[in-house]
FIKOLLUM-662797 format. One record per residue: z, y, x of N, C-alpha, C, O in turn. Coordinates in pm, 1 decimal. Layout:
BEGIN
((Z Y X) (Z Y X) (Z Y X) (Z Y X))
...
//
This chain:
BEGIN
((-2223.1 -1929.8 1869.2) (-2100.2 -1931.5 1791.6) (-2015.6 -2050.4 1837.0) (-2076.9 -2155.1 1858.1))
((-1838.0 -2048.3 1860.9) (-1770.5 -2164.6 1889.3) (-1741.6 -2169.3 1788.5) (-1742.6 -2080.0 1703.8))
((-1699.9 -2313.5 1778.4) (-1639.5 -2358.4 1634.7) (-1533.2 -2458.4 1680.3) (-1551.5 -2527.9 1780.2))
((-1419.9 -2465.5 1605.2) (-1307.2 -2550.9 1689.7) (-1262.9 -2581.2 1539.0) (-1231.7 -2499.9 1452.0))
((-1270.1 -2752.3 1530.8) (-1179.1 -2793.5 1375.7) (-1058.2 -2876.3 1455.2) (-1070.2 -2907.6 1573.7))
((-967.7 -2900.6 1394.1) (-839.4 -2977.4 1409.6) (-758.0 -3039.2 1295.3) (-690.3 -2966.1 1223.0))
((-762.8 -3170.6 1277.0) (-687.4 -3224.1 1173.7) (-591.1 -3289.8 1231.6) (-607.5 -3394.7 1293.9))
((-433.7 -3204.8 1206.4) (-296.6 -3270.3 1298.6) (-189.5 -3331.7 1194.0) (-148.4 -3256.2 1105.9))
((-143.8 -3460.6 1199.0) (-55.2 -3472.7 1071.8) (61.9 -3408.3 1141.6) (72.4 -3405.1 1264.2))
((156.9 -3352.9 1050.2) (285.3 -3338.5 1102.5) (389.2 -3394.4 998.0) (360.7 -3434.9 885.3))
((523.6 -3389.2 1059.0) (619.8 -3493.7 930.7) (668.1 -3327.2 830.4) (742.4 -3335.5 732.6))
((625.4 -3225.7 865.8) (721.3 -3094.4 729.3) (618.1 -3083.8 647.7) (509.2 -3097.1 703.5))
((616.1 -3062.2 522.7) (526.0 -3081.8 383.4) (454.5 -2929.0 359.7) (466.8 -2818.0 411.4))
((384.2 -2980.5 266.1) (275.5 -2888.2 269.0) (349.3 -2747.5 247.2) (325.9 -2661.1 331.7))
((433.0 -2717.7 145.9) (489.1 -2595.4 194.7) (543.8 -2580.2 251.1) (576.9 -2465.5 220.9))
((608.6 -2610.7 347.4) (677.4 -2576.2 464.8) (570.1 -2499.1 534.0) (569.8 -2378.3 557.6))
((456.4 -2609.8 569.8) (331.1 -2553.7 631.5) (262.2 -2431.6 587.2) (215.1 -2345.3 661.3))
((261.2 -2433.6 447.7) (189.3 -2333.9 407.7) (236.5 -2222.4 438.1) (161.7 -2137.5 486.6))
((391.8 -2192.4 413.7) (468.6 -2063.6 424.7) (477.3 -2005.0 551.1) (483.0 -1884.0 573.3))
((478.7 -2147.0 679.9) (503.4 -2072.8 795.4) (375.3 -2004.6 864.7) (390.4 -1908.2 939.8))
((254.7 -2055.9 837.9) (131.4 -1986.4 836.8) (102.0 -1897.3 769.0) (25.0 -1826.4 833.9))
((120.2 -1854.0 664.6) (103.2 -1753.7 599.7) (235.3 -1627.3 630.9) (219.9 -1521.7 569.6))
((305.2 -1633.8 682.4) (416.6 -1559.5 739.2) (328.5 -1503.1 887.1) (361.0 -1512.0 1005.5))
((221.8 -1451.1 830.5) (161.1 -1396.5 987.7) (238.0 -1247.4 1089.9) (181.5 -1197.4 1187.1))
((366.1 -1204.6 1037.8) (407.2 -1115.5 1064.1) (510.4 -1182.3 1154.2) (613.3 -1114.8 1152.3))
((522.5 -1295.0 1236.4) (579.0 -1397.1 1292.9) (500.5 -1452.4 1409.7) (555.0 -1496.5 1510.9))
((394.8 -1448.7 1394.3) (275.9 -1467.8 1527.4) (330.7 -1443.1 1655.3) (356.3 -1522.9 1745.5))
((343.6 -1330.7 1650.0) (368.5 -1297.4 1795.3) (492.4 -1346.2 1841.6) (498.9 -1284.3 1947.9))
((587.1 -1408.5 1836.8) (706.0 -1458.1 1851.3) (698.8 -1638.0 1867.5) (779.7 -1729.2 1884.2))
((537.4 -1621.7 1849.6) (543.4 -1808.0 1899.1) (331.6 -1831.6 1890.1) (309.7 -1948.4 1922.2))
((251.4 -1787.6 1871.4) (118.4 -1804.3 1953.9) (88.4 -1751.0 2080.7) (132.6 -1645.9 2127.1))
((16.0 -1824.7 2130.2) (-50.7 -1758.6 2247.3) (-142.8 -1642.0 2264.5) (-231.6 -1632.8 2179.7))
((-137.6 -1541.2 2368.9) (-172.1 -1475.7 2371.9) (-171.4 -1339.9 2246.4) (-229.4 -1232.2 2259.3))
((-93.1 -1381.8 2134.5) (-49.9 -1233.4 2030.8) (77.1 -1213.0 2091.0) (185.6 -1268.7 2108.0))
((2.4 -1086.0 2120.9) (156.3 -948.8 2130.2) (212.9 -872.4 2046.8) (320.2 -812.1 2050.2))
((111.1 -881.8 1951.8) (148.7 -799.7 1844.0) (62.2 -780.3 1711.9) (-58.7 -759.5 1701.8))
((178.7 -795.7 1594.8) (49.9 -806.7 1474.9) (121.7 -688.4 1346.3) (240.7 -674.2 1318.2))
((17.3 -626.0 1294.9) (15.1 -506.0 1217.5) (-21.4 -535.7 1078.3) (-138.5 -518.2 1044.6))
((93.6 -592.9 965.4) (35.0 -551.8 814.7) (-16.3 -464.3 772.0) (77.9 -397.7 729.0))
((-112.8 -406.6 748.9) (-138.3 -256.8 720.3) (-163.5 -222.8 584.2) (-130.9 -114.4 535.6))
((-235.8 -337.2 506.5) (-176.3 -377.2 373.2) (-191.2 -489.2 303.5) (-266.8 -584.0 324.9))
((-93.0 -467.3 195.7) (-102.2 -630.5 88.6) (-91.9 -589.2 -33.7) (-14.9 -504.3 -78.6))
((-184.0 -661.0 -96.1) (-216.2 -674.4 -249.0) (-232.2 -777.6 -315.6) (-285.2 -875.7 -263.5))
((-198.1 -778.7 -420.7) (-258.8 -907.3 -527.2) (-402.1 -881.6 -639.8) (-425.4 -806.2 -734.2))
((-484.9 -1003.0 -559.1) (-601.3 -942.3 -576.9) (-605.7 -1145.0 -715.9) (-567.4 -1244.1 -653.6))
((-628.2 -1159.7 -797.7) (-676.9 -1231.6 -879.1) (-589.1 -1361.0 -868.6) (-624.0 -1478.8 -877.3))
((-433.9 -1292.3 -842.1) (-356.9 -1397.8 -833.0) (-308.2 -1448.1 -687.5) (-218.7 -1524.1 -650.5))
((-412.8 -1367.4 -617.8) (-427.3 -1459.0 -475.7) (-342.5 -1315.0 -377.9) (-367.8 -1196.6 -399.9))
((-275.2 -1348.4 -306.9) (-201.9 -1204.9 -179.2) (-294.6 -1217.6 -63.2) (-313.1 -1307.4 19.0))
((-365.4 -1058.7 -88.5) (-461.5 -1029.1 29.1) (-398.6 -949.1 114.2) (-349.5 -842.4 77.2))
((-393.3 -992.9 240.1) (-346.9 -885.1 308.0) (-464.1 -847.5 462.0) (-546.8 -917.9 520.1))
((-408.3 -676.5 486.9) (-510.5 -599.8 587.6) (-437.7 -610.7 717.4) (-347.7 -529.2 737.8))
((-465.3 -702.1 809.2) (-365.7 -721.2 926.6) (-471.5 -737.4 1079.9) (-567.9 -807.9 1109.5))
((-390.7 -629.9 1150.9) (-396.2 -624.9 1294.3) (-397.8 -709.4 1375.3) (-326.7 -791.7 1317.6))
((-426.3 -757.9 1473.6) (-384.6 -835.7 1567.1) (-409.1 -783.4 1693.7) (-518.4 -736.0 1724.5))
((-304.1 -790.0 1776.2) (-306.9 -780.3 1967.7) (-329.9 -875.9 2035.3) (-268.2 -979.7 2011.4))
((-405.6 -872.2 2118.8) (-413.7 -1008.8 2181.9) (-421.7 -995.4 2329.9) (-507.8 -913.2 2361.2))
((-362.5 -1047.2 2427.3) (-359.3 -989.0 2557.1) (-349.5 -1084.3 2694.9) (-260.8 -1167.0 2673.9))
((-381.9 -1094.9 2769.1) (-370.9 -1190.4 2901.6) (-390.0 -1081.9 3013.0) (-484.8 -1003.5 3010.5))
((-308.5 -1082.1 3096.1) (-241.5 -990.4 3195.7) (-318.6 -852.8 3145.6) (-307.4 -799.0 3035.5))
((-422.0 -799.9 3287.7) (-462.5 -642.2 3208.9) (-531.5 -629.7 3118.2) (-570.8 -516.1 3091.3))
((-574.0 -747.1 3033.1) (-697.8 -765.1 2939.3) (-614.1 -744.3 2813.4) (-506.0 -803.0 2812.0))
((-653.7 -654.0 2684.5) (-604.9 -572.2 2548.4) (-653.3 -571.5 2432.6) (-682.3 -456.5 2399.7))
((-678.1 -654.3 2347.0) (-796.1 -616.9 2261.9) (-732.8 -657.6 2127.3) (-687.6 -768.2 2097.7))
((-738.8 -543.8 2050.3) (-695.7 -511.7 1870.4) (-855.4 -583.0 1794.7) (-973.6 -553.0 1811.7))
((-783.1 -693.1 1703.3) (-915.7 -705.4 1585.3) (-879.5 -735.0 1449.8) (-831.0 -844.3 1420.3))
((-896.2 -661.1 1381.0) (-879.0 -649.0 1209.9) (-923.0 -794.6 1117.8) (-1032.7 -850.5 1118.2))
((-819.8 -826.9 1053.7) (-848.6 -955.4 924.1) (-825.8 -902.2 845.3) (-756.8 -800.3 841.8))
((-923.4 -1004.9 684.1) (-893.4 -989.5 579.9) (-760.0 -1126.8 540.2) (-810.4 -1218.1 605.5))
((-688.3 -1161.3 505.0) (-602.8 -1262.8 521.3) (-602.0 -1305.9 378.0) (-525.4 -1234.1 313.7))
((-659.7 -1397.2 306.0) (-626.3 -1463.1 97.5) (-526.4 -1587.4 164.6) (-550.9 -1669.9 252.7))
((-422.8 -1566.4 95.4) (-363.0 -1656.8 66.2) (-353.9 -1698.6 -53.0) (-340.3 -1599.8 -125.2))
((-354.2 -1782.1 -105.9) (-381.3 -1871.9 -176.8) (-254.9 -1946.5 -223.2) (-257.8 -2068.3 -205.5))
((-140.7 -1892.4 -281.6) (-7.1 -1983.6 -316.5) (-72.9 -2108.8 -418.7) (-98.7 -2214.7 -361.5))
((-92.5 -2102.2 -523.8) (-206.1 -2204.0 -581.2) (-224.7 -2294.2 -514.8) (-142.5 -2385.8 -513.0))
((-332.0 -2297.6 -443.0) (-370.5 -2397.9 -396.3) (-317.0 -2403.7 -213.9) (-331.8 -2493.8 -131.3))
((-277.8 -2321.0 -206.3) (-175.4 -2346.6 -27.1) (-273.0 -2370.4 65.6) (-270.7 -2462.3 147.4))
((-414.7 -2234.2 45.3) (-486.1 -2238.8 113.0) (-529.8 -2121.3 207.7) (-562.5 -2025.0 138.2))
((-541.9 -2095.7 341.5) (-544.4 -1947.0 389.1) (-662.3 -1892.7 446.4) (-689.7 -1936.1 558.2))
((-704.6 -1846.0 419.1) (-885.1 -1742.4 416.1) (-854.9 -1667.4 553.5) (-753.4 -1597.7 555.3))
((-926.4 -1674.1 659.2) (-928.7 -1533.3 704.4) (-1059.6 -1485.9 793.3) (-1108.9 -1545.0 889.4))
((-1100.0 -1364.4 734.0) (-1232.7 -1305.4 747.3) (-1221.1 -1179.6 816.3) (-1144.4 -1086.4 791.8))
((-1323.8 -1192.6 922.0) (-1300.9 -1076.4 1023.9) (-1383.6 -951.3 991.4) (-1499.5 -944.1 950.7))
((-1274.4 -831.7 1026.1) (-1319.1 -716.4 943.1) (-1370.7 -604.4 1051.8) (-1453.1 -520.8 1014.6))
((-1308.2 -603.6 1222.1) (-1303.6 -505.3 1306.3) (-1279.3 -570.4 1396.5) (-1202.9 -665.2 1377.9))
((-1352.8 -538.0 1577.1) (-1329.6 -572.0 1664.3) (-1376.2 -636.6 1756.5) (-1479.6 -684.3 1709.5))
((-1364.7 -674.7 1875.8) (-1459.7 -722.8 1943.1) (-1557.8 -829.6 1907.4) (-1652.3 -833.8 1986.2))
((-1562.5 -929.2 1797.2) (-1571.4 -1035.1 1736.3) (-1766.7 -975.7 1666.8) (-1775.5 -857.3 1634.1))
((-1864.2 -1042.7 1656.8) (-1961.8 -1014.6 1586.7) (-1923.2 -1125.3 1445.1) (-1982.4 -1109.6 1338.3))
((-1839.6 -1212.2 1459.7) (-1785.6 -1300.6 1367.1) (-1665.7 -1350.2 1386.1) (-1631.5 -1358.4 1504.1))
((-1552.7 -1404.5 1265.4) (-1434.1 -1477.3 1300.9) (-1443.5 -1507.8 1158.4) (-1492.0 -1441.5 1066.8))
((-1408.1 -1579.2 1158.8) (-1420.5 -1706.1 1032.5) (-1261.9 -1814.0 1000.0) (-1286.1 -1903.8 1080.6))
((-1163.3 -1843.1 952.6) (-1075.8 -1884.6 1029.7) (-1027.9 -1949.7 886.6) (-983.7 -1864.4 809.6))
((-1028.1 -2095.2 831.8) (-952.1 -2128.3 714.5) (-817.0 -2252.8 787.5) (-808.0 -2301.4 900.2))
((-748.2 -2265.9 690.0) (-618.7 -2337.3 706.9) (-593.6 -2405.3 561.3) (-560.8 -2344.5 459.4))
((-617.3 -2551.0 574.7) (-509.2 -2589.1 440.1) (-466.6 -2745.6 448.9) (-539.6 -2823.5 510.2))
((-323.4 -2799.0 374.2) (-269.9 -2883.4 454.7) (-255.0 -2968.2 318.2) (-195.5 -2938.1 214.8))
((-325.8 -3079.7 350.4) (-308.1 -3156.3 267.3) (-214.4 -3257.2 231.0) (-247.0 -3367.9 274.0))
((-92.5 -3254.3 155.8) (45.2 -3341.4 167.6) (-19.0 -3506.5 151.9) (-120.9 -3555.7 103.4))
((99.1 -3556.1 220.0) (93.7 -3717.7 217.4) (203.5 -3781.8 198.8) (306.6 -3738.1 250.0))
((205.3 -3901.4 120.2) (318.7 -3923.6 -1.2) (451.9 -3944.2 84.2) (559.5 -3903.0 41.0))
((441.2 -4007.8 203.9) (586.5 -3997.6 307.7) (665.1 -3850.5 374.8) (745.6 -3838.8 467.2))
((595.8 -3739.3 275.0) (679.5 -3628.0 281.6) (582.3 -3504.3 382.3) (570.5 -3383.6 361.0))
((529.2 -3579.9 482.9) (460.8 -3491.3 553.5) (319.0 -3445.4 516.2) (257.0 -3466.1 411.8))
((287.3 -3387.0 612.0) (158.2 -3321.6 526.0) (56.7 -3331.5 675.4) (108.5 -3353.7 784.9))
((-76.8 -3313.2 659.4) (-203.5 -3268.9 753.7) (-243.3 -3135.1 753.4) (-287.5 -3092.0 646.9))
((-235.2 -3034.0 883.0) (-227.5 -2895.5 944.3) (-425.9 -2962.8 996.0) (-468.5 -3026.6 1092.2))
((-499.0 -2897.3 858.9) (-664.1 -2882.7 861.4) (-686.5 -2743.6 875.3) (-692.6 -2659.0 786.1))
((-701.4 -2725.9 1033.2) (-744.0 -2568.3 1089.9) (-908.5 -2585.5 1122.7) (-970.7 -2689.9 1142.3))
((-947.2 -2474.3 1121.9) (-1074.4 -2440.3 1096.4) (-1140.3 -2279.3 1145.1) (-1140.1 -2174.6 1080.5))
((-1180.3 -2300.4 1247.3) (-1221.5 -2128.6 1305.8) (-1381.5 -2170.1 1377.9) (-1425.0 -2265.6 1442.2))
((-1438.9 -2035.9 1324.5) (-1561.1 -2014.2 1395.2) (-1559.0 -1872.6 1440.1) (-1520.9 -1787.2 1360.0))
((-1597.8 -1837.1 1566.2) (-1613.8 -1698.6 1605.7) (-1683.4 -1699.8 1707.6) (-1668.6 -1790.7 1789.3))
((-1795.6 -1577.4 1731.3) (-1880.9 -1517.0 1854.6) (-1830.1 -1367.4 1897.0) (-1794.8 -1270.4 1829.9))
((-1840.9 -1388.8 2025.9) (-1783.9 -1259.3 2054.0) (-1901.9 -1119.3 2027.8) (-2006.5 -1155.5 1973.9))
((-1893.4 -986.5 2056.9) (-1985.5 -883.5 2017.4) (-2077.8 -914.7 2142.4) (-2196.5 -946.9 2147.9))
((-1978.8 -893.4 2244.7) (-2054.2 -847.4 2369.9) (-2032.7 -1005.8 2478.9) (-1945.7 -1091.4 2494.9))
((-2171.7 -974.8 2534.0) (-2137.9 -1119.8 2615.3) (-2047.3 -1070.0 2741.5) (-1962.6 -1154.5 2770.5))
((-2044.9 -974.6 2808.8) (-1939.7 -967.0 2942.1) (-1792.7 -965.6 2883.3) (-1703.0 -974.7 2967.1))
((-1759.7 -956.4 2763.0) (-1621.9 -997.4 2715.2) (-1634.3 -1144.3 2680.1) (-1539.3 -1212.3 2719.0))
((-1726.7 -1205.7 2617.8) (-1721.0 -1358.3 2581.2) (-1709.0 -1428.3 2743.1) (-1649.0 -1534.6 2758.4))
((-1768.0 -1361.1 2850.3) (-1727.5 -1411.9 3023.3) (-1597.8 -1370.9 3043.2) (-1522.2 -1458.8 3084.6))
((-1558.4 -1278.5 3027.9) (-1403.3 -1243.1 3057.3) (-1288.3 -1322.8 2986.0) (-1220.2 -1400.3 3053.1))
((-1267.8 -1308.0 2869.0) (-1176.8 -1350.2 2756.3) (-1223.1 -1505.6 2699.4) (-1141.2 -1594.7 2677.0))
((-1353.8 -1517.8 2682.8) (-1419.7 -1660.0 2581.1) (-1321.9 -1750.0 2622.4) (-1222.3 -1766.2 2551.9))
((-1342.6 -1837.7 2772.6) (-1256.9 -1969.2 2775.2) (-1129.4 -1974.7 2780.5) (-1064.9 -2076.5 2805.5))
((-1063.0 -1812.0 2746.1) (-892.3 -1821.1 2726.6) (-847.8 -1861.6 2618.3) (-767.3 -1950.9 2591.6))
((-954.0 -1729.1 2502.1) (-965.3 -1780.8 2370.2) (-930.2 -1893.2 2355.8) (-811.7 -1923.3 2341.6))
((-1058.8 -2006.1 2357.1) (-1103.2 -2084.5 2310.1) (-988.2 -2194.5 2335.2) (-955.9 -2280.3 2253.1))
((-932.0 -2176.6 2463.8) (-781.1 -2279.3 2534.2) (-682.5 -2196.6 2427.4) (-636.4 -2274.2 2343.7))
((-652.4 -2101.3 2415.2) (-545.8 -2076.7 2314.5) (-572.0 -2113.1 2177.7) (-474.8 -2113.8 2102.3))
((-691.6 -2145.1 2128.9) (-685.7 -2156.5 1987.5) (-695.5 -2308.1 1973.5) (-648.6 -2356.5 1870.5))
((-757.0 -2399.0 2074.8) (-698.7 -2503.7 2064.8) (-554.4 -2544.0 2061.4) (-541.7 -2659.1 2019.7))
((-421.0 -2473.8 2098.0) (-306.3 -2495.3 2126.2) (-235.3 -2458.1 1998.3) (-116.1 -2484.4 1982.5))
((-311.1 -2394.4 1903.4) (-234.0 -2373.2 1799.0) (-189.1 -2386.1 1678.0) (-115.0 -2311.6 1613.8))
((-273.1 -2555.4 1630.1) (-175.8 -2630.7 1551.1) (-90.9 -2647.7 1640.0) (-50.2 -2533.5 1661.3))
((-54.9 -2693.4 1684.4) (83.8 -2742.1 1802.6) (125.3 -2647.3 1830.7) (241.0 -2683.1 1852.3))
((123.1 -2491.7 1859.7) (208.3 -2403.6 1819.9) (281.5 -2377.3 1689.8) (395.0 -2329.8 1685.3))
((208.9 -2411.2 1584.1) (263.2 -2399.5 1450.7) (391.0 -2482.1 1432.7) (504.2 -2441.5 1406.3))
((333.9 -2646.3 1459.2) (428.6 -2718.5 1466.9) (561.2 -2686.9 1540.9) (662.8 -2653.8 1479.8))
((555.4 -2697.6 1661.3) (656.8 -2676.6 1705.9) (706.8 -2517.1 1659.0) (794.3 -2473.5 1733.9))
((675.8 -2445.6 1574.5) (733.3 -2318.7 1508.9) (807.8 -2388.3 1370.9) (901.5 -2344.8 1303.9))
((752.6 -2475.2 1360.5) (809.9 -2572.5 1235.7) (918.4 -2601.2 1224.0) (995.7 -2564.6 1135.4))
((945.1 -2695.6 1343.9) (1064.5 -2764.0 1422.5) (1140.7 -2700.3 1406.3) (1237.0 -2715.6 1331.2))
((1100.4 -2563.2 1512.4) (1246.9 -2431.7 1524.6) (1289.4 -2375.2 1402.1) (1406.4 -2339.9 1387.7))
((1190.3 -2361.2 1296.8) (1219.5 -2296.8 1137.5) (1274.7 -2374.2 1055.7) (1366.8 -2329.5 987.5))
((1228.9 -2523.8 1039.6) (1275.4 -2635.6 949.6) (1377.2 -2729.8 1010.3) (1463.7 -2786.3 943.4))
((1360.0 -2744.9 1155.2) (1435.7 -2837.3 1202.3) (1368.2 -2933.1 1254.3) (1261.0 -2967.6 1204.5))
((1411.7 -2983.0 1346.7) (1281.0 -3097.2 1424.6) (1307.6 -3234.8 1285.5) (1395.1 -3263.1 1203.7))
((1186.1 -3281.8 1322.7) (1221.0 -3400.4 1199.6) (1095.6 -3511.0 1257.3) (977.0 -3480.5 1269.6))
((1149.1 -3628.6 1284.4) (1115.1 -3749.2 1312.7) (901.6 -3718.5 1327.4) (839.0 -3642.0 1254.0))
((857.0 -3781.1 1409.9) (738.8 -3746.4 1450.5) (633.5 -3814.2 1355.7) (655.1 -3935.3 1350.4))
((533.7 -3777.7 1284.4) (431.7 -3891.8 1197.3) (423.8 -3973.5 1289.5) (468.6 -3957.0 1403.0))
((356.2 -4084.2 1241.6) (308.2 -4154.8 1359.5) (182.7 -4190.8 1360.0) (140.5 -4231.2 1468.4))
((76.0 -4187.4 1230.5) (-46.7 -4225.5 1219.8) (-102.7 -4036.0 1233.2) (-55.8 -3925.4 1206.6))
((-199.5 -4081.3 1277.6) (-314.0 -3975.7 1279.7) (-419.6 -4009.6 1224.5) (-457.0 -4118.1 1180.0))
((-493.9 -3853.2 1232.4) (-629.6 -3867.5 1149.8) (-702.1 -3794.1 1244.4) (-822.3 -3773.7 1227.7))
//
């Protein structure tokens, strides 16, 4: 199983963060490697918006569709996502951003996943694994373009 955590401060606040991550119908227009992503449905399940969503994922002739469960969490501005279909024997994937009193907030990403088959974890694994590192810093800079660039944190965690 890989497991990849990332704690990134950025200067836009926790909802800013929260909304533009949870706006997964936007993916493909700024992550790597999604071509394309499919709501297929949304509900309110105990307060919380679950939604049934697609994902494409692609690097030149290589194609592969895999199904999430997606909880968002307005409450607490926290995002669940549990793998339902697809090449994946697991995907595991949480997000939540903890604000800090100078306005900005910390982008705490969190994914674990094994692939089904090992001649796809040789083919696809170390693209994966380089794209999903890149994507707090895709978010962010999706931030920028949505909120407006705004002065850089400067402490990290």
């Amino acid at each position: 199983m890989h497991v990849f955590k990332a704690k990134h401060r950025v200067a836009h606040s926790t909802q800013d963060m929260y909304t533009l991550v949870a706006n997964v119908d936007d993916y493909p227009k700024f992550l790597p490697l999604v071509e394309a992503l499919e709501v297929t449905r949304r509900e309110e399940v105990e307060g919380k918006t679950v939604l049934i969503a697609t994902m494409q994922v692609g690097y030149k002739l290589i194609r592969e569709r895999f199904t999430t469960r997606v909880t968002l969490d307005d409450a607490c501005q926290t995002i669940l996502v549990e793998y339902l279909d697809g090449p994946f024997s697991h995907l595991e994937n949480r997000w939540t951003f903890p604000q800090h009193d100078d306005g900005g907030c910390e982008v705490d990403f969190y994914i674990a996943y094994s692939f089904r088959s090992r001649m796809f974890e040789r083919l696809i694994g170390g693209l994966f694994a380089k794209a999903v590192e890149k994507y707090t810093h895709a978010f962010e800079a999706r931030a920028d373009e949505v909120y407006g660039r705004k002065t850089k944190v400067l402490a990290s965690n």
